[in-house]
N, CA, C and O atoms as a MOPAC input file, in Angstrom:
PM7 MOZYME 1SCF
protein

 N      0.84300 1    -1.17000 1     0.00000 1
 C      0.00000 1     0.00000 1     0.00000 1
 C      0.88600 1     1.22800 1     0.00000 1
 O      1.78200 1     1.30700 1     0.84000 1
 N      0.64600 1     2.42700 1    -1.10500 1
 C      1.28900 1     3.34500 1    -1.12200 1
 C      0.75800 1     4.63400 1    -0.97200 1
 O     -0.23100 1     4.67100 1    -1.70500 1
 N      0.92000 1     5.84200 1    -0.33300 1
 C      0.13900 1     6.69200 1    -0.08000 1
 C      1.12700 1     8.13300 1    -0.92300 1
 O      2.22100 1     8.47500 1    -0.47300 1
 N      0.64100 1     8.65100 1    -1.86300 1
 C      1.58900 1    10.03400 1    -2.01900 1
 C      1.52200 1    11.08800 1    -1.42200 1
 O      0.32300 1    11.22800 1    -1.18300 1
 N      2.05400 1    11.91600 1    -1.03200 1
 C      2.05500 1    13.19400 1    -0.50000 1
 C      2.51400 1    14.57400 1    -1.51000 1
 O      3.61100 1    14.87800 1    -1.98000 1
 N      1.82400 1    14.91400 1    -1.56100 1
 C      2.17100 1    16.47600 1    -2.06500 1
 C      1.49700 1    17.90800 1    -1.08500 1
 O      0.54500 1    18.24000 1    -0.37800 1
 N      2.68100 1    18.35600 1    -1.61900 1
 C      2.76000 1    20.08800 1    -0.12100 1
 C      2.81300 1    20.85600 1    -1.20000 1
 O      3.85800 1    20.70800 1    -1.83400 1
 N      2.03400 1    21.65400 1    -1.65400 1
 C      1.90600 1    22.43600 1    -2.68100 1
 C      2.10700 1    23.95100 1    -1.80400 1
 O      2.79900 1    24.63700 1    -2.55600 1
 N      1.92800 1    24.41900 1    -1.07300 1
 C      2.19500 1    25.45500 1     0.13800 1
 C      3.18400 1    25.60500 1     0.28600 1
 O      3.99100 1    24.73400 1     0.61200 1
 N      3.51200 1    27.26500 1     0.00100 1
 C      4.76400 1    27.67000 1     0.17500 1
 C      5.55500 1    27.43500 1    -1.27000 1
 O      6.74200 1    27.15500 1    -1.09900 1
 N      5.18400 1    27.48700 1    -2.48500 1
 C      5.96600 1    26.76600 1    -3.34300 1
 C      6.46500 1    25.29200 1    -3.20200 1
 O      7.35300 1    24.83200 1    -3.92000 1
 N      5.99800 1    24.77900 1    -2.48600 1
 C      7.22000 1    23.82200 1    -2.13600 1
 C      6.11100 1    22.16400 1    -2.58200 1
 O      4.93200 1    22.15500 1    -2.22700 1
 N      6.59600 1    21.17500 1    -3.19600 1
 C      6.41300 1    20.07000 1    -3.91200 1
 C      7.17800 1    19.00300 1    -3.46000 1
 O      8.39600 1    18.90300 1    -3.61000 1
 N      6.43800 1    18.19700 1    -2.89500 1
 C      6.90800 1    16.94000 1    -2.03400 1
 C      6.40100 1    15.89200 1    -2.84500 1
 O      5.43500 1    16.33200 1    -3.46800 1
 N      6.54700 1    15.09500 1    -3.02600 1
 C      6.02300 1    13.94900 1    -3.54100 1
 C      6.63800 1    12.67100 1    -3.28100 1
 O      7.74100 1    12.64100 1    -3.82600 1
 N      6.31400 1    11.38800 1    -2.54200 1
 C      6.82100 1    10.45800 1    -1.59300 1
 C      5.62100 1     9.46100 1    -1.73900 1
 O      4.47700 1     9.75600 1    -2.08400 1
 N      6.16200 1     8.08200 1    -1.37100 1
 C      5.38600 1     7.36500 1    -1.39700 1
 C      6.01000 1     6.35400 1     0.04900 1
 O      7.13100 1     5.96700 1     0.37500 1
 N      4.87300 1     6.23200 1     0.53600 1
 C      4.75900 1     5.76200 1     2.19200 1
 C      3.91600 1     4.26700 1     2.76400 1
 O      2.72500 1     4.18700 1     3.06400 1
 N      4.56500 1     3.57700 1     2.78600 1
 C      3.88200 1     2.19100 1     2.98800 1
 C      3.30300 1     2.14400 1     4.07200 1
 O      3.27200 1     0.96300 1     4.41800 1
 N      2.50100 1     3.21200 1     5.29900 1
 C      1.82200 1     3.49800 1     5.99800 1
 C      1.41700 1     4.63600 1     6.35700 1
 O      2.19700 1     5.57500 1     6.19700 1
 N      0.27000 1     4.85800 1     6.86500 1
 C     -0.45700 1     5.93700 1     7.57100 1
 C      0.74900 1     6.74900 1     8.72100 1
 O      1.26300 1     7.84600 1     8.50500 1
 N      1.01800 1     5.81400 1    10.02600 1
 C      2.20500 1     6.19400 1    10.38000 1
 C      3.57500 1     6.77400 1    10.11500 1
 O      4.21900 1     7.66400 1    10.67100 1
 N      3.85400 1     5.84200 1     8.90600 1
 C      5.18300 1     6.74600 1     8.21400 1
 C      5.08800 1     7.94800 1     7.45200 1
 O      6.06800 1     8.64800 1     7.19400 1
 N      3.49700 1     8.29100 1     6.95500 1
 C      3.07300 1     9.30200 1     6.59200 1
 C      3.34900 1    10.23500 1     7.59200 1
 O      4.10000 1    11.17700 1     7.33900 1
 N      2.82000 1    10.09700 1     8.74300 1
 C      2.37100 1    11.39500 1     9.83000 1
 C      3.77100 1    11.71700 1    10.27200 1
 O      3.99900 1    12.82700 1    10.75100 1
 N      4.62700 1    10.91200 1    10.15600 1
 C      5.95100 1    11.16900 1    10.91600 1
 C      6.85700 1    11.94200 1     9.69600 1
 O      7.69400 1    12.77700 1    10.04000 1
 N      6.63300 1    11.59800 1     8.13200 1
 C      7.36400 1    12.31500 1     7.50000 1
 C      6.78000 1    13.54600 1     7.64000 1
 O      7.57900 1    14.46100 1     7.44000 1
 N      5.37500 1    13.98000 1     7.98400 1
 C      4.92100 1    15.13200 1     7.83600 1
 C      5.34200 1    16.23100 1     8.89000 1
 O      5.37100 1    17.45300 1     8.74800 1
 N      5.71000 1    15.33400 1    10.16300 1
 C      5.88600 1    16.16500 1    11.23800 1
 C      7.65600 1    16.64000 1    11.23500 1
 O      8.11300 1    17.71000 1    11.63600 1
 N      8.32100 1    15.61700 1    10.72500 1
 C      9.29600 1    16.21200 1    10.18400 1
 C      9.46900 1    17.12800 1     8.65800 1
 O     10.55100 1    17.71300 1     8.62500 1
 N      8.88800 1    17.27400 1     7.82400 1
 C      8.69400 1    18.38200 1     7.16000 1
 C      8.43800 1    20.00800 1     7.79800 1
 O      8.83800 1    21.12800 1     7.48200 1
 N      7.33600 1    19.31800 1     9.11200 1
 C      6.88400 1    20.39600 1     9.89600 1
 C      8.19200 1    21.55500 1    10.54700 1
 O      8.30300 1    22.78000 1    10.60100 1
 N      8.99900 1    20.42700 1    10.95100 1
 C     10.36400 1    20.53700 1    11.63100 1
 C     11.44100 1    21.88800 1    11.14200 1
 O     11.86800 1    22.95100 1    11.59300 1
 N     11.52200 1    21.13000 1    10.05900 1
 C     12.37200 1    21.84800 1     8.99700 1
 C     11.82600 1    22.96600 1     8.79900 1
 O     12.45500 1    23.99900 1     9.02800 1
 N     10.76200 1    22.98400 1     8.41100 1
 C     10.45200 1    24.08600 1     7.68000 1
 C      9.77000 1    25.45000 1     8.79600 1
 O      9.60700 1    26.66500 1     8.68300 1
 N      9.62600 1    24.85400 1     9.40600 1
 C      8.67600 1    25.56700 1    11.02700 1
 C      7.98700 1    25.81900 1    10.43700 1
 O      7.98700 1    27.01800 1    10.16000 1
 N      6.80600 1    24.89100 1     9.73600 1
 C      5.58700 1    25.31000 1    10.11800 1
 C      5.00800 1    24.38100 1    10.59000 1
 O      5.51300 1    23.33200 1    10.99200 1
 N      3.38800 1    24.82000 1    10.57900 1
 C      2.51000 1    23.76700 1    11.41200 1
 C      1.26200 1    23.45200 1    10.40100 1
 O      0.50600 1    24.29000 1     9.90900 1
 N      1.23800 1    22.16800 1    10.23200 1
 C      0.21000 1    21.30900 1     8.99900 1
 C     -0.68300 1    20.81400 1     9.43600 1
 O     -0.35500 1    20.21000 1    10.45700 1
 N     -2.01900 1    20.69900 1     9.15000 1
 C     -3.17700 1    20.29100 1     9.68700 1
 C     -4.21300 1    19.45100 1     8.61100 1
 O     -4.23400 1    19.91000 1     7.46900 1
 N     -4.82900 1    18.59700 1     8.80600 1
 C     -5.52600 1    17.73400 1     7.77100 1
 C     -6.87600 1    18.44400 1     7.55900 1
 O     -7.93500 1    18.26200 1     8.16000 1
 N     -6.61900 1    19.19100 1     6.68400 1
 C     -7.58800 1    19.84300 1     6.15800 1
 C     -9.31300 1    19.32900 1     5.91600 1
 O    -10.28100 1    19.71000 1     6.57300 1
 N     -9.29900 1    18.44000 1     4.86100 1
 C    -10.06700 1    17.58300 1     4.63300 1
 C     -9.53400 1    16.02100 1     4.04500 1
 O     -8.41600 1    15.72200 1     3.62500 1
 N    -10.64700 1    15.24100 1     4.16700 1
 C    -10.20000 1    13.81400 1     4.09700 1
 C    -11.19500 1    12.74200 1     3.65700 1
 O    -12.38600 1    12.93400 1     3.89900 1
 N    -10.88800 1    11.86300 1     3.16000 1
 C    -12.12600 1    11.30900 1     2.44800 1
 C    -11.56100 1     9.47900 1     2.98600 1
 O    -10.42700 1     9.04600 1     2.78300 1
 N    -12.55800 1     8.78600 1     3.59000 1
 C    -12.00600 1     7.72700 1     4.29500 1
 C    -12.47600 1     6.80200 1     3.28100 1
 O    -13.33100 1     7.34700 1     2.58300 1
 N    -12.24400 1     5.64400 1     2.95200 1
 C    -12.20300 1     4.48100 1     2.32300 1
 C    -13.59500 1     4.12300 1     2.29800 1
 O    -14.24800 1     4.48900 1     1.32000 1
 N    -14.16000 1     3.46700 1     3.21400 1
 C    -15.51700 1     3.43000 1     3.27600 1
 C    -16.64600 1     4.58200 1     2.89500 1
 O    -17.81400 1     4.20900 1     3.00200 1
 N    -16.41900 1     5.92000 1     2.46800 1
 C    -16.74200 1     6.92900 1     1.81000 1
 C    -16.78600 1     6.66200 1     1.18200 1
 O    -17.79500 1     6.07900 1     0.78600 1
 N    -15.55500 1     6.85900 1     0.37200 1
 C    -15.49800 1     6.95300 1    -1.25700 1
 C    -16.27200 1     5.32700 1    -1.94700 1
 O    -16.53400 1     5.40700 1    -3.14700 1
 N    -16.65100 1     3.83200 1    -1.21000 1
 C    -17.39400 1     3.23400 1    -1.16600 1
 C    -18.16700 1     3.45500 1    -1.49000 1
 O    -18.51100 1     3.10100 1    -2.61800 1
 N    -18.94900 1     4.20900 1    -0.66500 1
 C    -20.45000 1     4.22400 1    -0.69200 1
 C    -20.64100 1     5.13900 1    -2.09800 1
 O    -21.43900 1     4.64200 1    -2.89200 1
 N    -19.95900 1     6.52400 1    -2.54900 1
 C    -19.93500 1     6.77900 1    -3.72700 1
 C    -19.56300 1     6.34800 1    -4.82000 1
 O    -19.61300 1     7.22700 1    -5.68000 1
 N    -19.06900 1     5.00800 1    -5.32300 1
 C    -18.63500 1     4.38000 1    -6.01900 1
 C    -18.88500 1     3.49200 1    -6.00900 1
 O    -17.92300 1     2.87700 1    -6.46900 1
 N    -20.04600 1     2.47900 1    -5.63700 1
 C    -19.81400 1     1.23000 1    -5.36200 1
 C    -18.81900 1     0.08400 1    -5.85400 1
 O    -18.09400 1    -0.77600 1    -5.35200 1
 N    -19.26800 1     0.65500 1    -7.39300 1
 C    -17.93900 1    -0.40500 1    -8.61000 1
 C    -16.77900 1    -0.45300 1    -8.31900 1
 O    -15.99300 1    -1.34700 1    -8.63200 1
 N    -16.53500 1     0.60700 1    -7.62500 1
 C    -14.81400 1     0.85000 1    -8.12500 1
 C    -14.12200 1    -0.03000 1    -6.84000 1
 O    -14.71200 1    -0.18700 1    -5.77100 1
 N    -13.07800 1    -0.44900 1    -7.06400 1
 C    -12.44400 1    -0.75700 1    -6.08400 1
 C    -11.55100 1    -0.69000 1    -5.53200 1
 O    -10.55600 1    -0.56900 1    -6.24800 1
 N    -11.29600 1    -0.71800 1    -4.04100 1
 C    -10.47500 1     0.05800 1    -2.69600 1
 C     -9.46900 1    -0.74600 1    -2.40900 1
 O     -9.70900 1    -1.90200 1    -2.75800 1
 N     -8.21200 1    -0.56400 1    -1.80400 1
 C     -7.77200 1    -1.19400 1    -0.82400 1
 C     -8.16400 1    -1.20000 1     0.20800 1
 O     -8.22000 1    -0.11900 1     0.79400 1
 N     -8.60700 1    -2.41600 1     0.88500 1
 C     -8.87500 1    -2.19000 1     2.05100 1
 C     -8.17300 1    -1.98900 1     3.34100 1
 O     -8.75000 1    -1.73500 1     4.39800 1
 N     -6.90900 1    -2.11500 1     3.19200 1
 C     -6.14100 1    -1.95400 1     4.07400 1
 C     -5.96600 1    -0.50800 1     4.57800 1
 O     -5.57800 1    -0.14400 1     5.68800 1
 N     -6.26000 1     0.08100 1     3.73600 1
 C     -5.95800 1     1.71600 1     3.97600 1
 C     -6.88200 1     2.20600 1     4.58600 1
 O     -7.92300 1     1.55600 1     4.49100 1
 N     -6.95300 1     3.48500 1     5.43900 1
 C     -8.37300 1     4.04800 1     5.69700 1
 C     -8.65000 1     5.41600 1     5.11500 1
 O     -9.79900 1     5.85600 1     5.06500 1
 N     -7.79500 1     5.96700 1     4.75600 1
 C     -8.36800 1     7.10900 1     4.45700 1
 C     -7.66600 1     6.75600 1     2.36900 1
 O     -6.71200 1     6.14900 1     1.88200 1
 N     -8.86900 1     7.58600 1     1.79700 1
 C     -8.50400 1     7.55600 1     0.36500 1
 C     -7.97500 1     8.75600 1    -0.29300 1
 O     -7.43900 1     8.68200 1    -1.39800 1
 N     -8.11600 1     9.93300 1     0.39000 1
 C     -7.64900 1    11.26400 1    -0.01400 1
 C     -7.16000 1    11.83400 1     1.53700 1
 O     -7.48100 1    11.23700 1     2.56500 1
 N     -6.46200 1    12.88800 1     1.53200 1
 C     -6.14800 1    13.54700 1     3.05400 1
 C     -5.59200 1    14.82300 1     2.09300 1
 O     -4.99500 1    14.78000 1     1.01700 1
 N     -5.96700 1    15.82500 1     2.80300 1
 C     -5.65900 1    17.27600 1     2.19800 1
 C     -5.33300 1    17.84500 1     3.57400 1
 O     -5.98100 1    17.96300 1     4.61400 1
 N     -3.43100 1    18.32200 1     3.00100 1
 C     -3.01600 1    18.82800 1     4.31600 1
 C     -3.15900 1    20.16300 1     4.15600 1
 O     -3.40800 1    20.60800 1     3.03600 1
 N     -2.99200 1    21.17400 1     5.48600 1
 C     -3.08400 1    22.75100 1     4.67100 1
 C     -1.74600 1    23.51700 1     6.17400 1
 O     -1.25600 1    23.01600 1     7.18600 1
 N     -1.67600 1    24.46500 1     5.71500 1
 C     -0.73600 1    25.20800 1     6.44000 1
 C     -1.71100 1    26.05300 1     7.58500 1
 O     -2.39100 1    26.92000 1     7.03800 1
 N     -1.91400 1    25.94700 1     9.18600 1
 C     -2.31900 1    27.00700 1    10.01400 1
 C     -2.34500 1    28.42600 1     9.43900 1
 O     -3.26800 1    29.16400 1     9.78100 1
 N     -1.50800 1    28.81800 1     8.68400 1
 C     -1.67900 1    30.19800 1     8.40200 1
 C     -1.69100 1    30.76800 1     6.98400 1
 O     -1.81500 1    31.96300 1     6.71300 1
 N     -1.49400 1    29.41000 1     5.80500 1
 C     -1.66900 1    29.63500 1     4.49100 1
 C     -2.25400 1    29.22200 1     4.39400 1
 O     -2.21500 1    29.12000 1     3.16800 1
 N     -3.95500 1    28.11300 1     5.00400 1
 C     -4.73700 1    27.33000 1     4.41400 1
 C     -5.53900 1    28.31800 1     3.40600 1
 O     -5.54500 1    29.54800 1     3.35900 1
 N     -6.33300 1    27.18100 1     2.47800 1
 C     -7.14300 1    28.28200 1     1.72500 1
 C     -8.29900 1    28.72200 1     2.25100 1
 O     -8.83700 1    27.86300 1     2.94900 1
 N     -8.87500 1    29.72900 1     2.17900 1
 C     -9.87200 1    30.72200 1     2.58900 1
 C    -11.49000 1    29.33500 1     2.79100 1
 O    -11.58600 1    28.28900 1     2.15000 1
 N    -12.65600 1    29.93800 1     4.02300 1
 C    -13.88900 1    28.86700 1     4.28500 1
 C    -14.36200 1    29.81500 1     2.96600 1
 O    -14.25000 1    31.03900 1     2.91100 1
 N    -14.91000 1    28.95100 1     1.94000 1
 C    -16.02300 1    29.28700 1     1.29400 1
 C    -16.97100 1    29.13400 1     2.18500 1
 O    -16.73500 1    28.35300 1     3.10800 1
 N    -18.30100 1    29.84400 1     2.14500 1
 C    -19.34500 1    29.69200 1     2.81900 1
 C    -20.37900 1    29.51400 1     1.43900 1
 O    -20.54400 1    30.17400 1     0.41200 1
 N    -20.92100 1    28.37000 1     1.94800 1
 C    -22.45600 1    28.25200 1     0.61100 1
 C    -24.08600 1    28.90000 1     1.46800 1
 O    -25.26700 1    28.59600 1     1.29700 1
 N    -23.52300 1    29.70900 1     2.23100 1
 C    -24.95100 1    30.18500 1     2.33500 1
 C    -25.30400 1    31.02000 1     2.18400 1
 O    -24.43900 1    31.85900 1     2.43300 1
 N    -26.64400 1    31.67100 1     1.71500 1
 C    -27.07800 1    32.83900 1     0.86700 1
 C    -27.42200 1    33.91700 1     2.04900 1
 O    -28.20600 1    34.80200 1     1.70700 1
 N    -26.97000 1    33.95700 1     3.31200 1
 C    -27.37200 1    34.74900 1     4.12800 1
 C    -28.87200 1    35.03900 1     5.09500 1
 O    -29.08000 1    35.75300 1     6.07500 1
 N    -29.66800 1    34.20700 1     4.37200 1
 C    -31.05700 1    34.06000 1     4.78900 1
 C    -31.20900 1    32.95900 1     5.83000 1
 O    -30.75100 1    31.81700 1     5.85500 1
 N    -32.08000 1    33.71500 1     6.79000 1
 C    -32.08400 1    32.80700 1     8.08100 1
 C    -34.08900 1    32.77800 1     7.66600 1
 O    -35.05100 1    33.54400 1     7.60700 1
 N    -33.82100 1    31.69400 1     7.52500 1
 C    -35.73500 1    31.62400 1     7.39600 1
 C    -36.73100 1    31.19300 1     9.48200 1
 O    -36.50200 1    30.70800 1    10.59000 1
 N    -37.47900 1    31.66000 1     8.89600 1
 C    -38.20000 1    31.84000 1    10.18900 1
 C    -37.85300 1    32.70200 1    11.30900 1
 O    -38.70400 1    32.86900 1    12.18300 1
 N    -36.46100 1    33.40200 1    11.42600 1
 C    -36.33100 1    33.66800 1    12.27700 1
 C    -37.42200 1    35.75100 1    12.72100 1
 O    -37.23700 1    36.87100 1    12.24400 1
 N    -38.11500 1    35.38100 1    13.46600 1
 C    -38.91600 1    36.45400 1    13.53500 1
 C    -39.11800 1    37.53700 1    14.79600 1
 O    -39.90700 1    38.47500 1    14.68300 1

């Protein structure tokens, strides 16, 4: 099982392949190291997710998460908000 990583933040382009979840988090925290900053899992899409949207397709199951989007504490990208501002009922 191989997981890639890319750090697009900051200019900077990582790309690695990690035969665990663990060896993931530890290369990340040493990236963190180096570089002083601080990385946070933005969003993430777990195995059994992407399942249920796909039924056909097929997973490893060994893995749990199928996507992970890391972001920087202070460069993440901006909350879109999807709401039109209207609070209904409130009277």
């Amino acid at each position: 099982m191989f997981i890639s990583l890319q750090i697009q933040n900051m200019a900077v382009v990582l790309d690695g392949e990690f035969s665990s979840f663990g060896e993931l988090e530890s290369s990340v925290r040493q990236y963190e190291k180096r570089n002083f900053v601080e990385l946070y899992i933005r969003s993430s899409r777990t195995i059994e997710g992407m399942k249920k949207r796909a039924p056909k397709r097929m997973f490893n199951d060994e893995l749990k998460f199928g996507e992970l989007q890391y972001a920087c504490i202070h460069g993440g990208r901006n909350y879109n908000s999807k709401s039109k501002g209207a609070r209904p009922n409130q009277q």
